[in-house]
C-alpha positions as CSV (number, residue, x, y, z in Angstrom):
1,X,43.1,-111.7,23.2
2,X,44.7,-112.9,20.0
3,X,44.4,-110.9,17.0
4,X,42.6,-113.1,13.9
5,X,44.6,-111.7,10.5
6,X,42.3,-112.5,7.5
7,X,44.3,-111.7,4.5
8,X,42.5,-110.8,1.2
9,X,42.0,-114.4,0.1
10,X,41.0,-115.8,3.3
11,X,38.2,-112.5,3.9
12,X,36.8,-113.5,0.7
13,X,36.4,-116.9,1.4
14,X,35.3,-116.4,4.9
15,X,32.8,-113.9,2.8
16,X,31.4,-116.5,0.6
17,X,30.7,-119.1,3.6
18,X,28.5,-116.2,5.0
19,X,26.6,-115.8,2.0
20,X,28.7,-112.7,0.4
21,X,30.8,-112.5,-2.8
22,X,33.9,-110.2,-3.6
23,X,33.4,-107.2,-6.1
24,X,34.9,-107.0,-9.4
25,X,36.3,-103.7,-8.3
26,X,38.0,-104.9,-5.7
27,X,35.3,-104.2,-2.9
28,X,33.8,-106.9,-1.0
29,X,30.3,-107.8,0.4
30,X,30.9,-107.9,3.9
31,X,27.8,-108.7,6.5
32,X,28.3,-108.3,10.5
33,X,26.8,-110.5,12.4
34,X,25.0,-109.0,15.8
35,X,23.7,-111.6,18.4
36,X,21.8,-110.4,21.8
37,X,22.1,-112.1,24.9
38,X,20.5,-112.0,29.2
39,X,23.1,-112.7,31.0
40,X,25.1,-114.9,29.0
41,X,22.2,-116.8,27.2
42,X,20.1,-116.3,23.9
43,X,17.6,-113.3,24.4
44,X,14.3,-114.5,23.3
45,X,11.0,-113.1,24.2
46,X,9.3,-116.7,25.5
47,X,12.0,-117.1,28.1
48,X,12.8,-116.3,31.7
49,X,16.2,-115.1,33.1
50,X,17.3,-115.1,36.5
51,X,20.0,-113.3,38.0
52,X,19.1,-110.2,36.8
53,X,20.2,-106.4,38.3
54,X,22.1,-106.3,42.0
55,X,19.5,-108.2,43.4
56,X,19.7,-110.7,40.9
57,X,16.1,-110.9,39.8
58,X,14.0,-113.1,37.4
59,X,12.6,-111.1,34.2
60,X,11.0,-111.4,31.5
61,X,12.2,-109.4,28.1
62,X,10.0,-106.8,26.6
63,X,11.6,-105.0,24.1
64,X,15.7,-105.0,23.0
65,X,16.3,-103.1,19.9
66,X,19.0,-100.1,19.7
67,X,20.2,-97.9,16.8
68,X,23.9,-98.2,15.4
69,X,26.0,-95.5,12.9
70,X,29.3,-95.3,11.4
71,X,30.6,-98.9,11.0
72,X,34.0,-99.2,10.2
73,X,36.0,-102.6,9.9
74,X,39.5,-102.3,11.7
75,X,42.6,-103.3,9.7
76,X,45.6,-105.3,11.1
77,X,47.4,-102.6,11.3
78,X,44.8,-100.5,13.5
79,X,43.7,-98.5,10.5
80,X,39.7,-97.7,9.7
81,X,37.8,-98.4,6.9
82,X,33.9,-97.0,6.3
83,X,31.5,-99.7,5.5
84,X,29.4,-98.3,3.1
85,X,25.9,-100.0,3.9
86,X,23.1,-101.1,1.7
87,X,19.9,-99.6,1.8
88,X,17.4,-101.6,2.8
89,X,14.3,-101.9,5.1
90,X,16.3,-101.9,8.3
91,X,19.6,-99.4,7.1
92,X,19.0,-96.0,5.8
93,X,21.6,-93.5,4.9
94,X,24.4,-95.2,7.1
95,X,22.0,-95.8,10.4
96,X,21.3,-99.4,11.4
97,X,18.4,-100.5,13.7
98,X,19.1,-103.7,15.5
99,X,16.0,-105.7,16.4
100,X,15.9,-108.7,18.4
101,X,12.5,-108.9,19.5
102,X,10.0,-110.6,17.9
103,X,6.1,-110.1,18.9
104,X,5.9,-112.9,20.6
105,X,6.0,-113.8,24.3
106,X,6.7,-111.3,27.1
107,X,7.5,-108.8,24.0
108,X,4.0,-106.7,22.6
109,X,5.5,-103.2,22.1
110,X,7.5,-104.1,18.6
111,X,6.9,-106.3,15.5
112,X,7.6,-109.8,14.5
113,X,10.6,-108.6,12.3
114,X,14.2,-109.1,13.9
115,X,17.7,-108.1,12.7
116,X,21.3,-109.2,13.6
117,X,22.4,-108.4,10.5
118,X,25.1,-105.1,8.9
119,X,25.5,-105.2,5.5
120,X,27.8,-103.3,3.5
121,X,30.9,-103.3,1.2
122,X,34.6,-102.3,1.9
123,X,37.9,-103.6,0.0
124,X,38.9,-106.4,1.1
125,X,41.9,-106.3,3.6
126,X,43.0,-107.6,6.6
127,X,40.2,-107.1,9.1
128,X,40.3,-107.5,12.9
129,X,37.8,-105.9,14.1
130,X,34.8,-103.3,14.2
131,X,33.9,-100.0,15.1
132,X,30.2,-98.2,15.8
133,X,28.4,-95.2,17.7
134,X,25.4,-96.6,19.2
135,X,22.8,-93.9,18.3
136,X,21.8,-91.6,15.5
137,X,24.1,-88.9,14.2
138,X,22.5,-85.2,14.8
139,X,21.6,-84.6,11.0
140,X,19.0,-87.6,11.4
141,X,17.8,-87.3,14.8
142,X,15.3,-84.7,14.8
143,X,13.2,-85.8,11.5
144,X,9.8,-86.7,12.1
145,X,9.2,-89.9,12.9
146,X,6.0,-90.5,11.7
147,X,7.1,-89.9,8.1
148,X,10.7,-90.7,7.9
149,X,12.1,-93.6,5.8
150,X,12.4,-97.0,7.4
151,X,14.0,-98.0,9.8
152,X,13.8,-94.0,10.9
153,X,9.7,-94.8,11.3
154,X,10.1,-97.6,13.5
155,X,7.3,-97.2,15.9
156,X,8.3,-97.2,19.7
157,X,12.1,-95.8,18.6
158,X,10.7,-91.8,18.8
159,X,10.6,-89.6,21.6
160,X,9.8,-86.3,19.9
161,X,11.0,-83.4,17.4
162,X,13.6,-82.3,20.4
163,X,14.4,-85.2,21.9
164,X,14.5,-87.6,18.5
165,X,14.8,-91.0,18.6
166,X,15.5,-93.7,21.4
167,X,18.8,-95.2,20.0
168,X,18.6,-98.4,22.3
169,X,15.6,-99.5,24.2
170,X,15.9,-102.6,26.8
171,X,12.7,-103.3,28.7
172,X,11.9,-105.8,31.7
173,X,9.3,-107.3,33.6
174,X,10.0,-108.6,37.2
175,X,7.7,-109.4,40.2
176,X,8.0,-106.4,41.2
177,X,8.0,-104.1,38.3
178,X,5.7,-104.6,35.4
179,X,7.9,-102.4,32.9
180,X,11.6,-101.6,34.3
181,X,12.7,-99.3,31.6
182,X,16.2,-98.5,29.3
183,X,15.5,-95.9,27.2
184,X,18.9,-93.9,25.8
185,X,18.6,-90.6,23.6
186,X,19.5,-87.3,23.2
187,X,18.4,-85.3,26.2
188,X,18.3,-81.7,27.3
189,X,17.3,-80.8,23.9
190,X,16.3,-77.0,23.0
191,X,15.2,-75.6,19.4
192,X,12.2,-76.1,16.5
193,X,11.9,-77.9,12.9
194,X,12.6,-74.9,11.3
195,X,15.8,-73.4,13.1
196,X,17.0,-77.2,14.1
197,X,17.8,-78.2,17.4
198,X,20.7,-78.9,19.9
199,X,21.3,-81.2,22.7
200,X,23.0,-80.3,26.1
201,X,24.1,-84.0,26.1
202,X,24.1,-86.6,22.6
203,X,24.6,-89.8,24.6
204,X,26.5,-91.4,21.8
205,X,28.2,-94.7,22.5
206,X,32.1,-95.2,20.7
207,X,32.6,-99.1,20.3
208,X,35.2,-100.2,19.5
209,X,35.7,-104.2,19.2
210,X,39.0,-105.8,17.7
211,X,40.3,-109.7,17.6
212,X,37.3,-110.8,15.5
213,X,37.2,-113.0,12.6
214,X,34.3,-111.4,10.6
215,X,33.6,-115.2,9.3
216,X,32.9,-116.6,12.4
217,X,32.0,-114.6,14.9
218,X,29.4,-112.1,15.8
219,X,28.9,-108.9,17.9
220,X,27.5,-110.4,21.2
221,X,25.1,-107.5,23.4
222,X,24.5,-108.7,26.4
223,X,21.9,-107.0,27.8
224,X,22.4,-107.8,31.6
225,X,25.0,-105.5,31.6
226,X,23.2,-102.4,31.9
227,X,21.3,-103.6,34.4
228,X,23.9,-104.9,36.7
229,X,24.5,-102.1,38.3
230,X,20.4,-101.2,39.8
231,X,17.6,-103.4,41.7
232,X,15.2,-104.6,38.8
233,X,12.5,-105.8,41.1
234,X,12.6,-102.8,43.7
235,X,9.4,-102.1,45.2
236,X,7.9,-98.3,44.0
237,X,9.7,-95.6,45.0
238,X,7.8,-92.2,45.7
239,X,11.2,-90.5,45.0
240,X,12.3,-92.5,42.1
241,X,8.9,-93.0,40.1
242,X,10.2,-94.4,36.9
243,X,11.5,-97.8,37.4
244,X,14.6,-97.4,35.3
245,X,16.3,-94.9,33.0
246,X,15.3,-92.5,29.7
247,X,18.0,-90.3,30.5
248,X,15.8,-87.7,32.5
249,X,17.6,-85.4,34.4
250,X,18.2,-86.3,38.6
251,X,17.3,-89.5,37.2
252,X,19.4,-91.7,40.2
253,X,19.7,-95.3,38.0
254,X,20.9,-93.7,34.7
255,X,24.5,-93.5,36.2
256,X,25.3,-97.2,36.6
257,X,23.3,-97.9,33.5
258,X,24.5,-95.4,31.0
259,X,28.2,-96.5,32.6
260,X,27.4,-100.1,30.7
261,X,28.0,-98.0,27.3
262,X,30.8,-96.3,28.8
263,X,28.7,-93.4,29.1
264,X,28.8,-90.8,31.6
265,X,25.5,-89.3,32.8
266,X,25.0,-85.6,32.7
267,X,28.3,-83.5,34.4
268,X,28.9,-86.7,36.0
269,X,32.1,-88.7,33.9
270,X,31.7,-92.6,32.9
271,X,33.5,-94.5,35.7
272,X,34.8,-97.0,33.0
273,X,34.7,-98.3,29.6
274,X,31.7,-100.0,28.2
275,X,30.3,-103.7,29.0
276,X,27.6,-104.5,27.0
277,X,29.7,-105.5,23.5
278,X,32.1,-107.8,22.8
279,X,33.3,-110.7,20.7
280,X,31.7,-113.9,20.6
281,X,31.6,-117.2,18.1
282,X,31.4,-120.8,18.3
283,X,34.9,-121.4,19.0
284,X,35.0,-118.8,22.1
């Protein structure tokens, strides 16, 4: 893939087409643009997609919205920069949540707010690319989230005080399966409010994504990825009774859909790098 050098002029050009303007400091307003996607088309919650999972079923979407924490734009020269975000209803102290369901359709267990949007400031410079942990970083993952500032309150985005919150959720509906479940978190969790807690496995997704023109394109998610691996439509299983993954232990799908993240499951490693992110735009 060829690399797309944006020199300190160009960035802040390509920054004004996108709506953002260049610091007197120095620093610019930079926004990353996040699109999701079933198996290579839009995600939207009034559609159908077939081809779905290894048997390659028709679904329906139910829910698609994941957590995302230190964003860094890439240099040229394969250097990091922090984007320091803005605070706003959907960032809080450098956490991000992604939302790309809407209410309406297939989708009842959000709200008719979406975001595709990371906004932030770093100098200017020659950016390629960007960098993110899918998740929540430890300090922030076991407030309550009942009273936690937004987007740390979203409802349906909490598991508990030990487990914290869901960093991605990806739900399905097939013929078969009314709810086929992706729920990814910290699991194994031990401790109490007061003393804190600790996690026998975080679950935290390194992405890294380079030969972007933060102009143009966007972060593309395409969900079908974690399911490729596992039979959305199976019929019930007495053995297996949660269609899907939340990380449980023994759980026998969470391998080939934790693998999409480049995740391993448990003791067991990641058999690869991640394939649910990568670079998209209108000219790709």
């Amino acid at each position: 893939m060829e690399f797309v050098r944006l020199t300190s002029s160009a960035l802040v050009a390509a920054l004004t087409l996108c709506g953002c303007d260049p610091a007197d400091d120095g620093d610019a307003a930079i926004s990353v643009r996040f699109e999701a996607e079933l198996g290579g088309a839009p995600f939207l919650c009034t559609e159908t997609y077939a081809g779905i999972g290894s048997s390659g079923a028709s679904v329906k979407p139910l829910d698609f919205r994941l957590f995302i924490h230190e964003i860094k734009l890439i240099r040229a020269d394969g250097e990091r920069v922090p984007l320091e975000l803005d605070e706003n209803e959907w960032q809080h102290d450098g956490v991000v949540l992604l939302d790309f369901e809407d209410a309406s359709g297939s989708c009842a267990t959000g709200s008719p707010g979406t975001n595709g949007e990371v906004r932030g400031r770093s100098p200017a410079g020659d950016y390629t690319g960007v960098e993110f942990i899918v998740g929540v970083p430890d300090e922030l993952n076991h407030l309550d989230g009942a009273t936690a500032p937004a987007p740390l309150n979203t409802p349906g985005m909490w598991w508990s005080w030990a487990g914290g919150y869901k960093y991605m959720r990806l739900d399905l509906s097939s013929a078969n399966q009314p709810a086929f479940y992706f729920h990814l978190g910290s699991t194994a969790c031990g401790g109490d409010p007061v003393s804190g807690f600790e996690c026998s496995y975080g679950n935290l997704a390194s992405i890294s994504l380079e030969g972007m023109d933060l102009g143009s394109d966007a972060v593309v998610i395409d969900g079908a990825a974690i399911f490729a691996g596992v039979d959305v439509d199976r019929e019930d299983d007495p053995g297996d009774t949660l269609p899907g993954c939340m990380a449980f232990p023994g759980d026998p799908e969470c391998p080939a859909m934790l693998g999409a993240l480049g995740l391993g499951f448990e003791e067991t490693p990641s058999a690869g790098g991640q394939a649910l992110f990568r670079v998209g735009g209108a000219a790709r």
